[in-house]
C-alpha positions in Angstrom: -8.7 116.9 36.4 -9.2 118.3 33.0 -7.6 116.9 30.3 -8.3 118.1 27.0 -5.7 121.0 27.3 -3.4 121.0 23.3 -0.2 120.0 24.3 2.6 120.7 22.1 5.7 119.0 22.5 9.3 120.2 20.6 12.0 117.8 20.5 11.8 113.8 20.4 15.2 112.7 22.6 14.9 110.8 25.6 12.9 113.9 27.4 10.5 115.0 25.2 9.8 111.1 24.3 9.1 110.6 27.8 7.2 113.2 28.6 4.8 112.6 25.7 4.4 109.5 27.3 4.0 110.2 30.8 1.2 112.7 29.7 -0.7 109.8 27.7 -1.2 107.5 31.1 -2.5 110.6 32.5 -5.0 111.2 30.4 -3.6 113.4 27.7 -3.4 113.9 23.8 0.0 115.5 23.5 1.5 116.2 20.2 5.1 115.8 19.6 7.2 116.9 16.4 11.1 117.2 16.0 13.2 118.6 12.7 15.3 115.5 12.6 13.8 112.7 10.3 14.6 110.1 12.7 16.2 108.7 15.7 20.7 109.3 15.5 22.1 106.2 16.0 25.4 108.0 18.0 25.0 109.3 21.2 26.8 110.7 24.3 24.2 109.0 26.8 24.7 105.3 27.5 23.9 104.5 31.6 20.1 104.4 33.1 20.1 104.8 36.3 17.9 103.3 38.9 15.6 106.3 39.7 14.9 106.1 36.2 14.1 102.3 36.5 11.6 103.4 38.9 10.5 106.1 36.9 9.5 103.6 34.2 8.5 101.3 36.5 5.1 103.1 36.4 4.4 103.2 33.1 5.6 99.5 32.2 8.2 100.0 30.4 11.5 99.2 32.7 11.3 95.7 32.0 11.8 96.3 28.4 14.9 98.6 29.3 16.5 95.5 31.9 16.1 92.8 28.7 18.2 95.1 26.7 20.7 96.7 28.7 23.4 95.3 30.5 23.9 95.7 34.5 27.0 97.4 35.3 27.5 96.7 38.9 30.7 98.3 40.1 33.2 100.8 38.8 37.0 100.8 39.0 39.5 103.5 39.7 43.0 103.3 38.7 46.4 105.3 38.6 47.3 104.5 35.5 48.2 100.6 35.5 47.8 100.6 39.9 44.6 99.8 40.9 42.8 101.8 43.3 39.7 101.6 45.0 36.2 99.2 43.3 33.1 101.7 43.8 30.4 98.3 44.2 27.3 99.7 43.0 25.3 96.6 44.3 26.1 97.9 47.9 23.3 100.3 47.5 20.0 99.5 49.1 17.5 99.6 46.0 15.4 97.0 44.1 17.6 98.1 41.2 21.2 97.9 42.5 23.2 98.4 39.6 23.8 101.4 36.1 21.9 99.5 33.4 24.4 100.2 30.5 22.2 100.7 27.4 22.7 102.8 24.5 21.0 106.0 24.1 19.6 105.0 20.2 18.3 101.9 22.1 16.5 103.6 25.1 15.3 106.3 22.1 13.7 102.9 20.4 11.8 101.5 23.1 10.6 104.8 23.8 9.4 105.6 20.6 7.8 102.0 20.3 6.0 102.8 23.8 4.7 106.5 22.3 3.0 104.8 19.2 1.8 101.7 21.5 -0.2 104.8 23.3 -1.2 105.6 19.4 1.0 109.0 19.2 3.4 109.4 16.7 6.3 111.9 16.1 6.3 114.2 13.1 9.4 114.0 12.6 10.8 116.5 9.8 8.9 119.3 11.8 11.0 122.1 12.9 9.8 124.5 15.3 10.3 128.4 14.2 8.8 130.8 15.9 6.2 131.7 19.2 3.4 134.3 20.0 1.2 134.5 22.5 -2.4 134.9 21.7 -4.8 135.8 23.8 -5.4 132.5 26.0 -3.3 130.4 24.0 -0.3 130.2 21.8 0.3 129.9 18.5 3.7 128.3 16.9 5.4 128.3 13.7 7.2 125.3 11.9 8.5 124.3 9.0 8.0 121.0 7.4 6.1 118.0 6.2 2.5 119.1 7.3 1.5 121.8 9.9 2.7 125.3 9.5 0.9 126.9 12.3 -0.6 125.2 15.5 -2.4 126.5 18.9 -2.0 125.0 21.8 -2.3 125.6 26.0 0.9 124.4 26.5 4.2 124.0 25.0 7.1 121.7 26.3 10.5 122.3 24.9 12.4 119.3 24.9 14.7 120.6 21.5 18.2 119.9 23.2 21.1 122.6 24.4 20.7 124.5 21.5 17.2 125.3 21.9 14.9 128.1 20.2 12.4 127.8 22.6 14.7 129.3 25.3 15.8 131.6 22.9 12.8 132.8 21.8 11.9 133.4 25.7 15.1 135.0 26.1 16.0 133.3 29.1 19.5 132.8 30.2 21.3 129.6 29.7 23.8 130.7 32.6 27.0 128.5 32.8 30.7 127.9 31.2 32.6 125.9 28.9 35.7 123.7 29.5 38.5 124.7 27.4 39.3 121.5 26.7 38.7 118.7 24.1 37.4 115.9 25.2 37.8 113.0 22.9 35.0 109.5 22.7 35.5 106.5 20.8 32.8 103.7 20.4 35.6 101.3 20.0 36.1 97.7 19.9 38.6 96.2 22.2 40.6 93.2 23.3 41.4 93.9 26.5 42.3 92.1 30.0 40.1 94.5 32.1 36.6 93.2 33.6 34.1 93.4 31.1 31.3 93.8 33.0 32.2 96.9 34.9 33.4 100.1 34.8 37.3 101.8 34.6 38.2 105.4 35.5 42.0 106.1 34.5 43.9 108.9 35.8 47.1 110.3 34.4 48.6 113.1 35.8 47.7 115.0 32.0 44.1 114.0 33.0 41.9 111.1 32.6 39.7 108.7 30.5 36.2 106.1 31.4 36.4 102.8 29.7 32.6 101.1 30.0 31.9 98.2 27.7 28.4 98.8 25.3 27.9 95.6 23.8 30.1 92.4 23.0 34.0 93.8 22.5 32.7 97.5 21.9 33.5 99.8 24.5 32.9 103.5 25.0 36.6 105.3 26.2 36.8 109.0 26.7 38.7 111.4 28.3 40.2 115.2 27.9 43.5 113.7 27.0 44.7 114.4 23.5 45.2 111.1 21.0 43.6 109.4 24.2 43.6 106.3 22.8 47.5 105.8 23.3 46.3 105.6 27.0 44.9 102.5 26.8 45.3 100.0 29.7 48.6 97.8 29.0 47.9 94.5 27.0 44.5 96.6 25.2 44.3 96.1 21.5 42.5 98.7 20.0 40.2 97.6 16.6 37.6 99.1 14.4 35.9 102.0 15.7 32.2 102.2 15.9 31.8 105.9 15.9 34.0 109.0 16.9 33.6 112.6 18.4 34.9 115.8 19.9 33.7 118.1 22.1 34.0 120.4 24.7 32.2 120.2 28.1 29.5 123.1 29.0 27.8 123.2 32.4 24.8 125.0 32.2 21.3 125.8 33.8 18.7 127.7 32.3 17.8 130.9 34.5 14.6 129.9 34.3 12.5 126.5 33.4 9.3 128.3 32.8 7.6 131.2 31.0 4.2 131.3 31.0 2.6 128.2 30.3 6.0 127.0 28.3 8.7 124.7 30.0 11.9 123.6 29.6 13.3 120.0 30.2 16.2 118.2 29.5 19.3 119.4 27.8 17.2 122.4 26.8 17.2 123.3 30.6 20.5 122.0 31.5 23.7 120.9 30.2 26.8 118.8 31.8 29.4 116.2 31.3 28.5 113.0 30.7 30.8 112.1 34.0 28.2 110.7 36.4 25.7 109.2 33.7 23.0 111.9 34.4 22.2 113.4 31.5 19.6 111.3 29.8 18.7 110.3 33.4 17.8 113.9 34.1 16.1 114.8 31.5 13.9 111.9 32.2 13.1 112.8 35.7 12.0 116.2 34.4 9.5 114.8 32.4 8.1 112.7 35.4 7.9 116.0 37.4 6.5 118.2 34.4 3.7 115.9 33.4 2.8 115.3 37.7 2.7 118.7 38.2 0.7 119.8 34.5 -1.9 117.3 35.8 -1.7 119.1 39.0 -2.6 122.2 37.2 0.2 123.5 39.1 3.0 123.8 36.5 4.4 127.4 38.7 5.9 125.5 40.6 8.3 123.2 38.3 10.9 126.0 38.5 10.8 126.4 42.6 10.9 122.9 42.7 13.3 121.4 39.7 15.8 125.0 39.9 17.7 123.7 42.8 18.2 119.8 42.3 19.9 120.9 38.6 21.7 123.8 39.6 23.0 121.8 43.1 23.1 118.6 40.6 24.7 120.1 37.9 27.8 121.8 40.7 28.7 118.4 41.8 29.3 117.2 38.6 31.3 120.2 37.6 33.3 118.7 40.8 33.6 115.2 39.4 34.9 116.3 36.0 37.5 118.3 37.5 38.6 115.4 39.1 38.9 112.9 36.6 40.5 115.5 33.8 43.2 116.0 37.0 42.0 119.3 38.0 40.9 119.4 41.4 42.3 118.5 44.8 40.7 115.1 44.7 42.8 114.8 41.8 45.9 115.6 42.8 45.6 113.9 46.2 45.3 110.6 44.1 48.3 111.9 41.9 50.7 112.6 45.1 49.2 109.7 48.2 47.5 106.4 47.4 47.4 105.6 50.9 45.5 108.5 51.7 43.3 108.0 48.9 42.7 104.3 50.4 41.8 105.7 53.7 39.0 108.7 52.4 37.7 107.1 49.3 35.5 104.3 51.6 34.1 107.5 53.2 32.9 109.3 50.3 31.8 106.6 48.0 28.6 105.8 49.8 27.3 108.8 49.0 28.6 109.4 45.3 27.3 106.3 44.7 23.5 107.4 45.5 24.2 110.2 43.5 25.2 108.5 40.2 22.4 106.2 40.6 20.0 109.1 40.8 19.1 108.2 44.5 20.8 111.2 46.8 18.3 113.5 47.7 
């Protein structure tokens, strides 16, 4: 299989950190740049998954994830102060049985490390501009530190939900946006609830996620407003880590190719951070763009990658509206806990492949 095709890679998240990689062990020479000078040290994303593990797996590097991260091995849903139902994540059949909680700046890190073990680097301070096609190949704009102009075979974008790539291609980033602000603390706590796995809170106003980062830090959110009043009872709140607002889009690029330029990751789709895909999808793009570029069949990333995300990215739409109290799940939980006691065993098999990255 040839590889000496130029590979240009935008955007140096999780996706486009990955990919770069994931094209190295195949033989290739990519080249990655992003605009920001460095890697943020805030971030949404904090749960790899174990289809991820696996993905990683193959290139080494899962082991260096596992010593860093933390296994999460069940999650816990409450009425407010009544307990509900434990979702045991260890009940799934997988050599990885568990949501690895580990920061997004730290799986960002030991990407980055892995990228310049394979001797690539990121420009970083490199901002992509502008695209034309040229004859057999393409030539791109920047602005920054070094290159001004570059040609290349291929271009992946990887530059995030604001992306000029898929602007410049004018393709459709088809979706909605939640009216609602969602609030996210990085927080520490002194709290009574089990440290080592995960608490889903709902209120009849909505609901919030309390997962534990590192030591007494935990992350809460939730589309309540001041939602850290809603702490569990006998929770101290203390310093906080880091803060943000935002408001939830669900989106899926029309299209994830033009050409011989693809989109991946937040660039191609958007979606709560309810059911810890994000970062876990992006990565699972870049395992499927660099199998099929090698392939020399890169057409058919879009038939094949369109309908996971779009039937991916539905279901979570579905989750969120149940835990900020808008769906019959919801209200169900509001108005019967016995019901709730006698479906919940029957669905949870199944979200629990799906959170894990394992439903098919």
């Amino acid at each position: 299989m040839e590889t000496n095709k130029e590979i240009l890679i935008v955007g140096a998240g999780p996706s486009g950190l990955s990919v770069g990689i994931f094209l190295y062990d195949l033989g290739y020479q990519p080249t990655v740049i992003d605009k920001k000078d460095k890697i943020s040290p805030f971030s949404k994303a904090l749960g790899v998954n174990p289809r991820t593990l696996e993905i990683l797996e193959e290139h080494d590097i899962a082991h260096k994830f596992l010593e860093k991260g933390r296994k999460m091995e069940s999650l816990n849903l409450w009425k407010g102060e009544q307990f509900i139902y434990k979702n045991d994540l260890s009940k799934v059949k997988h050599r990885y049985p568990f949501m690895l909680i580990l920061s997004q700046k730290e799986s960002e890190e030991i990407l980055l490390d892995e990228l310049c073990k394979r001797k690539l680097n990121v420009e970083y301070g490199t901002e992509f501009i502008s695209l034309e096609h040229k004859k057999s190949k393409y030539e791109a704009t920047f602005r920054g530190k070094n290159k001004q102009h570059i040609k290349f075979d291929l271009l992946i974008g990887a530059d995030g939900g604001h992306s000029r790539i898929r602007e410049q291609l004018n393709i459709d980033y088809k979706g909605f946006k939640y009216d609602k602000v969602w609030e996210l603390y990085d927080i520490e706590l002194d709290t009574n609830l089990e440290k080592n796995e995960g608490h889903i809170i709902l209120f009849k106003e909505g609901g919030i996620i309390l997962i534990r980062l590192a030591e007494n830090v935990w992350r809460v959110a939730g589309n309540l407003k001041n939602v850290l009043n809603y702490l569990p009872k006998n929770t101290k709140p203390g310093r906080i880590v880091w803060e943000s607002k935002f408001r939830i889009q669900h989106k899926v690029a029309e299209f994830l190719t033009k050409g011989n330029v693809v989109l991946l990751g937040d660039a191609a789709h958007q979606h709560s951070p309810v059911g810890a895909r994000g970062m876990n999808l992006g990565i699972e793009d870049a395992h499927t763009v660099s199998t099929l570029i090698h392939q020399n069949n890169l057409a058919d990333y879009g038939k094949e990658r369109k309908p996971y995300l779009d039937k991916t990215v539905n279901r979570i739409n579905t989750m969120t509206m149940a835990l900020a109290g808008d769906s019959i799940l919801a209200k169900t939980v509001s108005n019967s806990i016995k019901i709730v006691s006698i479906i919940f065993p029957l669905i949870m098999p199944n979200a629990r492949k799906f959170v894990m990255g394992l439903s098919k």
